[in-house]
N, CA, C and O atoms as CSV, one atom per row, in Angstrom:
chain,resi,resn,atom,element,x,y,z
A,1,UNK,N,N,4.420,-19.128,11.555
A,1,UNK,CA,C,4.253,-17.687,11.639
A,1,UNK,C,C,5.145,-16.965,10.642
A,1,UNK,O,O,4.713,-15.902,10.197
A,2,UNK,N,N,6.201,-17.353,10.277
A,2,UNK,CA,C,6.847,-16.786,9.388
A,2,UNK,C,C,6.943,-16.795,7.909
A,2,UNK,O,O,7.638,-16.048,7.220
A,3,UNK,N,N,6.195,-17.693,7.535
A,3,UNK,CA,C,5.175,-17.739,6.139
A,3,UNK,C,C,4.188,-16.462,6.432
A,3,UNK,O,O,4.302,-15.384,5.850
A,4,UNK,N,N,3.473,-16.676,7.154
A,4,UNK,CA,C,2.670,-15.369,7.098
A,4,UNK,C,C,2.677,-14.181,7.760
A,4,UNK,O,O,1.711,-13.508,8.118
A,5,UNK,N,N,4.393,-13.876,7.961
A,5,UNK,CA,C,4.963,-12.617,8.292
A,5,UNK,C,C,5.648,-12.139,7.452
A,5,UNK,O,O,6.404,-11.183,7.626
A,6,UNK,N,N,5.374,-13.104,5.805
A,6,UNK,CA,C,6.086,-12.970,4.694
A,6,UNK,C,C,5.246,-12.323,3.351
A,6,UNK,O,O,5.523,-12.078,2.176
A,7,UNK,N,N,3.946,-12.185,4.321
A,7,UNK,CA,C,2.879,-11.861,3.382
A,7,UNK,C,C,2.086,-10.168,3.857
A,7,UNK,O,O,1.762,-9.183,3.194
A,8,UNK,N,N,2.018,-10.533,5.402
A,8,UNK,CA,C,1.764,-9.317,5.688
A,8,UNK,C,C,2.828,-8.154,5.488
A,8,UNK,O,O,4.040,-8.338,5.606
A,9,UNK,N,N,2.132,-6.710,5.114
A,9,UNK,CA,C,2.805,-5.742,5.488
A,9,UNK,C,C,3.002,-5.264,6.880
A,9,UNK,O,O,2.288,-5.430,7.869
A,10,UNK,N,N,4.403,-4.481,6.702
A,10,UNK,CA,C,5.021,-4.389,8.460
A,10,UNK,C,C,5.338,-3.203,7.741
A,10,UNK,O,O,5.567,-3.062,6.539
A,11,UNK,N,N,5.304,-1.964,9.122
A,11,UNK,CA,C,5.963,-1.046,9.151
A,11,UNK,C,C,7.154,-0.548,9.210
A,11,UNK,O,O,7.921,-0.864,10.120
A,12,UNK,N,N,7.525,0.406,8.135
A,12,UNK,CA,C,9.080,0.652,7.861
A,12,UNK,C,C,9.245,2.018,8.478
A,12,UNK,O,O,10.433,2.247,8.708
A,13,UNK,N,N,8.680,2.700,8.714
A,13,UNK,CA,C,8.484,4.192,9.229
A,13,UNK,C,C,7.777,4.346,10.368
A,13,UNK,O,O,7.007,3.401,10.537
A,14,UNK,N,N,7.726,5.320,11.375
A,14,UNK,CA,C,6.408,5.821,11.964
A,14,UNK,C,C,5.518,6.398,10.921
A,14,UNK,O,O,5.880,6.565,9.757
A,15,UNK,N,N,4.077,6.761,11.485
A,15,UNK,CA,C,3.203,7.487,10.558
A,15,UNK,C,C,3.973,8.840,10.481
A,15,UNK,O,O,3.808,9.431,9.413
A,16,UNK,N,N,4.878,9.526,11.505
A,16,UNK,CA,C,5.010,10.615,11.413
A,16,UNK,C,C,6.135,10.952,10.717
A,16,UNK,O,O,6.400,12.152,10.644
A,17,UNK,N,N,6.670,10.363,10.325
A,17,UNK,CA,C,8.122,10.402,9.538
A,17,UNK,C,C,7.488,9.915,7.625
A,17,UNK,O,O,7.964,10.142,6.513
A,18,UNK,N,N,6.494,9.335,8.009
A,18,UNK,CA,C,5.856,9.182,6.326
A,18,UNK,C,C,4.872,10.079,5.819
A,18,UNK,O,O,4.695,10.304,4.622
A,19,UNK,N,N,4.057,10.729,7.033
A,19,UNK,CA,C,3.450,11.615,7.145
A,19,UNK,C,C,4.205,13.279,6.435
A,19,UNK,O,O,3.649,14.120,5.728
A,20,UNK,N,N,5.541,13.254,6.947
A,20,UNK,CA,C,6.266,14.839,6.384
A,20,UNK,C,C,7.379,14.265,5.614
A,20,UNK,O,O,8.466,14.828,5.479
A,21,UNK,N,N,6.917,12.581,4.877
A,21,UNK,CA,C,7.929,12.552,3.608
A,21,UNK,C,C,7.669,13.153,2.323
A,21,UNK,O,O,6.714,13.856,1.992
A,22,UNK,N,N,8.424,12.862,1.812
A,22,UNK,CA,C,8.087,14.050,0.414
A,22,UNK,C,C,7.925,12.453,-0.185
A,22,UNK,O,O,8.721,11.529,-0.018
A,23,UNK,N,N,6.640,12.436,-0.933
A,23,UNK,CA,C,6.392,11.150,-1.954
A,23,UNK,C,C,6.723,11.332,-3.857
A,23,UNK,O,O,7.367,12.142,-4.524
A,24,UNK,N,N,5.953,10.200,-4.159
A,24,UNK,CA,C,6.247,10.221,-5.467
A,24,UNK,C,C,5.127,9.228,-5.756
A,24,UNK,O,O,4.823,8.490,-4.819
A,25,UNK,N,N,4.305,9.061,-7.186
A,25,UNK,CA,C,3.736,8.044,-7.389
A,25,UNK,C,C,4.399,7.385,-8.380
A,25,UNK,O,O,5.206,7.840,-9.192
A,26,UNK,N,N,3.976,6.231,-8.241
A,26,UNK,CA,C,4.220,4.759,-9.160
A,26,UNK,C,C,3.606,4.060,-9.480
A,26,UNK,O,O,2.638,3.703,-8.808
A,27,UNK,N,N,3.862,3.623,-10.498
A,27,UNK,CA,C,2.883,2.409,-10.981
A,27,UNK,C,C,2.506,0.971,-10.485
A,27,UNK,O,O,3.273,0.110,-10.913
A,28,UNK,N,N,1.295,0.430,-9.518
A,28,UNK,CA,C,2.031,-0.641,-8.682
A,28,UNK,C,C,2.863,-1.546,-8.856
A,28,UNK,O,O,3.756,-1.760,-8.036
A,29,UNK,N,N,2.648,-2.517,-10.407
A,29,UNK,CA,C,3.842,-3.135,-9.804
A,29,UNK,C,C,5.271,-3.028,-9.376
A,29,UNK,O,O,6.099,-3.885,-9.069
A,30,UNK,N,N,5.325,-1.404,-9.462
A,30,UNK,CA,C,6.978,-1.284,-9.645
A,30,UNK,C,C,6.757,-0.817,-8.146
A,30,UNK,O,O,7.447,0.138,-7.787
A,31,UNK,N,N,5.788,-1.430,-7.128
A,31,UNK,CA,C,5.741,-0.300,-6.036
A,31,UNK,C,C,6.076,-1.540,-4.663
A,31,UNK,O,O,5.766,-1.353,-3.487
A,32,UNK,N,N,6.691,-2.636,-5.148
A,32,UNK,CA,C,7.059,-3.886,-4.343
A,32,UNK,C,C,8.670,-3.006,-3.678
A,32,UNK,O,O,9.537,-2.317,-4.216
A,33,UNK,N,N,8.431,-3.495,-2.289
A,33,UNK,CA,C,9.748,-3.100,-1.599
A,33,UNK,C,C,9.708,-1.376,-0.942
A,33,UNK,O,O,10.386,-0.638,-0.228
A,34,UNK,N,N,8.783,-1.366,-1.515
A,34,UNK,CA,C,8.738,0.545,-1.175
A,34,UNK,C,C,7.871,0.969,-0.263
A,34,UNK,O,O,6.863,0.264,-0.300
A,35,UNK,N,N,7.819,1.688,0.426
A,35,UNK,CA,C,7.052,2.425,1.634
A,35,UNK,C,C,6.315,3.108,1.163
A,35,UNK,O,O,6.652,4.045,0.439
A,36,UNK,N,N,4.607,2.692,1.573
A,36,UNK,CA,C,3.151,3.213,0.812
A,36,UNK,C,C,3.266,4.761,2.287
A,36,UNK,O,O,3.642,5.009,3.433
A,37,UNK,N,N,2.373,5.548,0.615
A,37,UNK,CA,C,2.195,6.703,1.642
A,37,UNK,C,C,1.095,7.036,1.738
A,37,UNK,O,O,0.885,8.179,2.144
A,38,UNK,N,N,-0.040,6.154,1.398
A,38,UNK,CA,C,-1.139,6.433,1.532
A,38,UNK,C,C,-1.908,5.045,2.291
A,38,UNK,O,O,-1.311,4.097,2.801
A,39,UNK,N,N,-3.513,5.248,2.191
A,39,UNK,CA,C,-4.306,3.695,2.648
A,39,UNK,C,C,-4.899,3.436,1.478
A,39,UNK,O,O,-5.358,4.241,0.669
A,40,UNK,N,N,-4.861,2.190,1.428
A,40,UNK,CA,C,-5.354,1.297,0.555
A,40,UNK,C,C,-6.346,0.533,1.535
A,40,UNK,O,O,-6.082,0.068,2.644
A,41,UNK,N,N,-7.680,0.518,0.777
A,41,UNK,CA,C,-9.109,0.064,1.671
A,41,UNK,C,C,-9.753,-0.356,0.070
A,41,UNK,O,O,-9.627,0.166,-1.038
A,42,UNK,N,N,-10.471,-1.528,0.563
A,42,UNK,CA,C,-11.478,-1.567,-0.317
A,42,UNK,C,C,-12.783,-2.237,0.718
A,42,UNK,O,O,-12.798,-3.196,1.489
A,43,UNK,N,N,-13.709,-1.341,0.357
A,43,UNK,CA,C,-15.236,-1.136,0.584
A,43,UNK,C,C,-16.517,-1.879,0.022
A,43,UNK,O,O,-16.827,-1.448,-1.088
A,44,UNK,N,N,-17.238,-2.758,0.440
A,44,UNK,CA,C,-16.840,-3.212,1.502
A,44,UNK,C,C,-15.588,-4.774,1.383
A,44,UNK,O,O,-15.578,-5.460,0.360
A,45,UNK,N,N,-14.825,-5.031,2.365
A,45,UNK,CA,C,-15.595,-5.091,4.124
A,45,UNK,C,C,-14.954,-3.628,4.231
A,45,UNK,O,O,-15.936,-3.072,4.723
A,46,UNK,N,N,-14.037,-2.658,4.122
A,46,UNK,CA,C,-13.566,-1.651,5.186
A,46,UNK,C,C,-12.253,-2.245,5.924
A,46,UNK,O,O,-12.176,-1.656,7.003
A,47,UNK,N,N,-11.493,-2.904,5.828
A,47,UNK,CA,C,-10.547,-3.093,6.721
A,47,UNK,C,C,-9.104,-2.967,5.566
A,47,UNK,O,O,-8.870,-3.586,4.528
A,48,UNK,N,N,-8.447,-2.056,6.173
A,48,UNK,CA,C,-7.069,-1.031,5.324
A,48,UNK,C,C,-6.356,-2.677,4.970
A,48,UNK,O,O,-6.302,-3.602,5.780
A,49,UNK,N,N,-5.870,-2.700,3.579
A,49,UNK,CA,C,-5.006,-3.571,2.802
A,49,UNK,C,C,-3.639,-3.019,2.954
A,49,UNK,O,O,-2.636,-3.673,3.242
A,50,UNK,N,N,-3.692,-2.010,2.777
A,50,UNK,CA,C,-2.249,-1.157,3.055
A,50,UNK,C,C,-2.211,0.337,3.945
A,50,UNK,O,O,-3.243,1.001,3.842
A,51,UNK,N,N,-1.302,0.817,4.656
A,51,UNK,CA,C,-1.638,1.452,5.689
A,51,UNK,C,C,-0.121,2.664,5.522
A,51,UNK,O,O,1.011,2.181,5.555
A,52,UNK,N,N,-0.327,4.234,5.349
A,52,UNK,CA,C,0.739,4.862,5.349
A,52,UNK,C,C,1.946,4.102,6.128
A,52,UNK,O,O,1.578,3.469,7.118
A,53,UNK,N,N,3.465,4.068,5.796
A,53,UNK,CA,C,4.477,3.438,6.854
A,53,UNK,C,C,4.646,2.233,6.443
A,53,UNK,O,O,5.814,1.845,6.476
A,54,UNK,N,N,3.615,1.271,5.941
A,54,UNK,CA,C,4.142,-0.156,5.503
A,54,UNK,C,C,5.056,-0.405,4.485
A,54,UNK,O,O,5.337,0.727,4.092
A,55,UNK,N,N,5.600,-1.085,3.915
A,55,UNK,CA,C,6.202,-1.818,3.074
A,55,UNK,C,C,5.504,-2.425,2.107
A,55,UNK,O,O,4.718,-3.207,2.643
A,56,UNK,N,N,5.407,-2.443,0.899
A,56,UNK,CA,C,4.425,-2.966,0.092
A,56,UNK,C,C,5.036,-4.395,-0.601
A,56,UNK,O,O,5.896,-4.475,-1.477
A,57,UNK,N,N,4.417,-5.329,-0.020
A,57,UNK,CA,C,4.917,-6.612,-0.197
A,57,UNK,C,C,4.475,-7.217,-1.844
A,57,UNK,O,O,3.920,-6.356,-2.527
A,58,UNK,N,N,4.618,-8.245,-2.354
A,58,UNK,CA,C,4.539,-9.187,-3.725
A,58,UNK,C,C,2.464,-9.335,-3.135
A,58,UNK,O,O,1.453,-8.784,-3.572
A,59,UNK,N,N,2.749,-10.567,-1.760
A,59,UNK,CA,C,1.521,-10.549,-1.957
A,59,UNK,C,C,0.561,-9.335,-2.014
A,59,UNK,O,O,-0.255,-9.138,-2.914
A,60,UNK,N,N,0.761,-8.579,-0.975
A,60,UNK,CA,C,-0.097,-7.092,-1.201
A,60,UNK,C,C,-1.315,-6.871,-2.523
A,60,UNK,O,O,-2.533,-6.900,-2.699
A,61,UNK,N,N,0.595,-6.526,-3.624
A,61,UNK,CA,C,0.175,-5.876,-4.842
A,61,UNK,C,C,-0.591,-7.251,-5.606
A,61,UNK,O,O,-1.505,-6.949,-6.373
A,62,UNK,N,N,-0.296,-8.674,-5.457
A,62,UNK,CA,C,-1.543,-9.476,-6.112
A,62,UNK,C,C,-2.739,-9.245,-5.726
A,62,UNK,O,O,-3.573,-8.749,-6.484
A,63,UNK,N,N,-2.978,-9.556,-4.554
A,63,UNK,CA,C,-3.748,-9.009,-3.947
A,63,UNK,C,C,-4.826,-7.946,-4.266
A,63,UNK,O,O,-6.046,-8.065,-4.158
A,64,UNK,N,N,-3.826,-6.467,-4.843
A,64,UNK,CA,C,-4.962,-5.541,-4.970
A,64,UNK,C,C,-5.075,-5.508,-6.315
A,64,UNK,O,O,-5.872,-4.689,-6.772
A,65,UNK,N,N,-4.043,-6.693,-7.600
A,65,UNK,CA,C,-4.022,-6.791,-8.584
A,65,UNK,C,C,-5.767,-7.677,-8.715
A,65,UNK,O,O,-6.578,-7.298,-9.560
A,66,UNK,N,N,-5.944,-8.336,-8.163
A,66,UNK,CA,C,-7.159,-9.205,-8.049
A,66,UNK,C,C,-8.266,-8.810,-7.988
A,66,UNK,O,O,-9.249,-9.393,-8.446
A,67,UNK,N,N,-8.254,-7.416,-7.220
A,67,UNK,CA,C,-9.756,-7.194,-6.252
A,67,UNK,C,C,-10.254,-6.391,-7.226
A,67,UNK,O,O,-9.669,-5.430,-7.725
A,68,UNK,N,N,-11.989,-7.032,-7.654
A,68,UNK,CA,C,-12.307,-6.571,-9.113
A,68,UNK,C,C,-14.093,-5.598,-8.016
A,68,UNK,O,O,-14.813,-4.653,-8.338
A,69,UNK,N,N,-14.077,-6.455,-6.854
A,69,UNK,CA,C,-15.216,-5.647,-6.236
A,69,UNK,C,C,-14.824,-4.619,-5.079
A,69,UNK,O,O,-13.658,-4.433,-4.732
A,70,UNK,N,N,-16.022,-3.919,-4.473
A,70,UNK,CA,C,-15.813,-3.017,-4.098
A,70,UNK,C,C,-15.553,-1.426,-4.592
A,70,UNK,O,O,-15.221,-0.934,-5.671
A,71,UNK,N,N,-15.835,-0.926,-3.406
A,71,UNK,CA,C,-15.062,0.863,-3.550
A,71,UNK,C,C,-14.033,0.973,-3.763
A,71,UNK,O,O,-13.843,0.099,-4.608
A,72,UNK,N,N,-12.550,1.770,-3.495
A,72,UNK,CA,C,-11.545,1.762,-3.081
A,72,UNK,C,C,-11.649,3.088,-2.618
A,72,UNK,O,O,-12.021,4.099,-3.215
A,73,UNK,N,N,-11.119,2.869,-1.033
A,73,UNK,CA,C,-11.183,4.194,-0.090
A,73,UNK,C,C,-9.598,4.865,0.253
A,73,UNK,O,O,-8.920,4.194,1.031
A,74,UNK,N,N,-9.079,5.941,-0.199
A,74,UNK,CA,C,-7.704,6.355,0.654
A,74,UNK,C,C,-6.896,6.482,-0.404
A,74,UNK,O,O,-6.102,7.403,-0.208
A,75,UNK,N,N,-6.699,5.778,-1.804
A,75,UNK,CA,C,-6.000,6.216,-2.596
A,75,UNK,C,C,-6.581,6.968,-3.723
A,75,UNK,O,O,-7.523,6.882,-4.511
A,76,UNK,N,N,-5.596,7.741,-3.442
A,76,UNK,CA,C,-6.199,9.088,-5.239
A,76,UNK,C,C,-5.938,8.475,-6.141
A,76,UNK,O,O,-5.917,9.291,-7.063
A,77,UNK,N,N,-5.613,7.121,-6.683
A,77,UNK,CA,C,-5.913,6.733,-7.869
A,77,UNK,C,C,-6.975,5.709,-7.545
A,77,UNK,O,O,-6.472,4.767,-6.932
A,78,UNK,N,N,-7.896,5.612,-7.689
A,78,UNK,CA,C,-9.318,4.891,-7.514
A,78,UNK,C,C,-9.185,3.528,-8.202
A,78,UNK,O,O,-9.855,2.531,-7.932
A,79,UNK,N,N,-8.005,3.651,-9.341
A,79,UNK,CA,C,-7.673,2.413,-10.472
A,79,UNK,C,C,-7.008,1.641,-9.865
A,79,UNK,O,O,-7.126,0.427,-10.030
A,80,UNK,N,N,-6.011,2.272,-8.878
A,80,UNK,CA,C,-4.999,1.358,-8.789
A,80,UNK,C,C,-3.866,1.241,-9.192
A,80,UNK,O,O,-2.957,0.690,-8.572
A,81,UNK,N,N,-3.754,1.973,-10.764
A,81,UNK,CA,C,-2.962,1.491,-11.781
A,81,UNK,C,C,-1.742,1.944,-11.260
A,81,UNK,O,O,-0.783,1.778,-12.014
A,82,UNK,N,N,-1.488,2.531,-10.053
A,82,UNK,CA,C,-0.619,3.805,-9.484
A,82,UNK,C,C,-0.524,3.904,-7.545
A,82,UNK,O,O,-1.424,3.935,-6.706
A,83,UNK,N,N,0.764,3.927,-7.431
A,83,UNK,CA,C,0.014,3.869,-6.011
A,83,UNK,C,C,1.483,5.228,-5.419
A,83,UNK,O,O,2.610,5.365,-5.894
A,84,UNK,N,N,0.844,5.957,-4.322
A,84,UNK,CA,C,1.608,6.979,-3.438
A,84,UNK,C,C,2.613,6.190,-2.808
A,84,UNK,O,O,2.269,5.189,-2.180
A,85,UNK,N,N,4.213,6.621,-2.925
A,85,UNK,CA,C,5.024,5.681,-2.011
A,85,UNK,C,C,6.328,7.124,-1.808
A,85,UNK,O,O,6.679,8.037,-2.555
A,86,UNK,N,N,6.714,6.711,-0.464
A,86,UNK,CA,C,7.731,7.724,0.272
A,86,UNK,C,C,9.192,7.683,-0.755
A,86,UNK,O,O,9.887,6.668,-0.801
A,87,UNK,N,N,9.521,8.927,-1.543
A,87,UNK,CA,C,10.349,9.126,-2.008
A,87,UNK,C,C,11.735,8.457,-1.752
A,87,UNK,O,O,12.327,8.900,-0.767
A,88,UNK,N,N,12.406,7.402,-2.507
A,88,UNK,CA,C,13.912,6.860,-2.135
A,88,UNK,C,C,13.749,5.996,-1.479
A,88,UNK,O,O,14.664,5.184,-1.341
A,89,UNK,N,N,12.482,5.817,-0.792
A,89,UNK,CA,C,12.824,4.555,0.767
A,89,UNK,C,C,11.817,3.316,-0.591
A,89,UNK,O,O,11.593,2.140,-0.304
């Protein structure tokens, strides 16, 4: 379990404390270690990759470095190249 509690993202915040943070964007890879302030979804299947409050892990950002199909639902950069993360944390 702890191999793959090393991969998932875990929450560093409530939603409501990331919700009235003041953010900043970044470029993903520089966005490892930092608290996402937005969702990251890609369409289909629909099930959130990253979720306001998490921690944005190594695997994560391969992860969404990879994913060449689909929509992408929840982040205002549609590319990717950039992702919303809670100011300082």
């Amino acid at each position: 379990a702890s191999s793959l509690s090393a991969k998932i993202s875990l929450a560093e915040l409530s939603p409501r404390e990331t919700f009235y943070s003041s953010v900043e964007t970044v470029p993903l890879k520089k966005s490892i270690g930092r608290i996402c302030a937005e969702e990251i979804t890609f369409y289909p299947p629909g099930v959130p990759l990253l979720m306001p409050s998490e921690k944005i892990s190594t695997h994560v950002v391969e992860l969404i470095s990879r994913e060449k199909n689909g929509r992408v639902i929840g982040a205002a950069d549609k590319t990717l190249s950039t992702i919303k993360v809670v100011r300082g944390r």
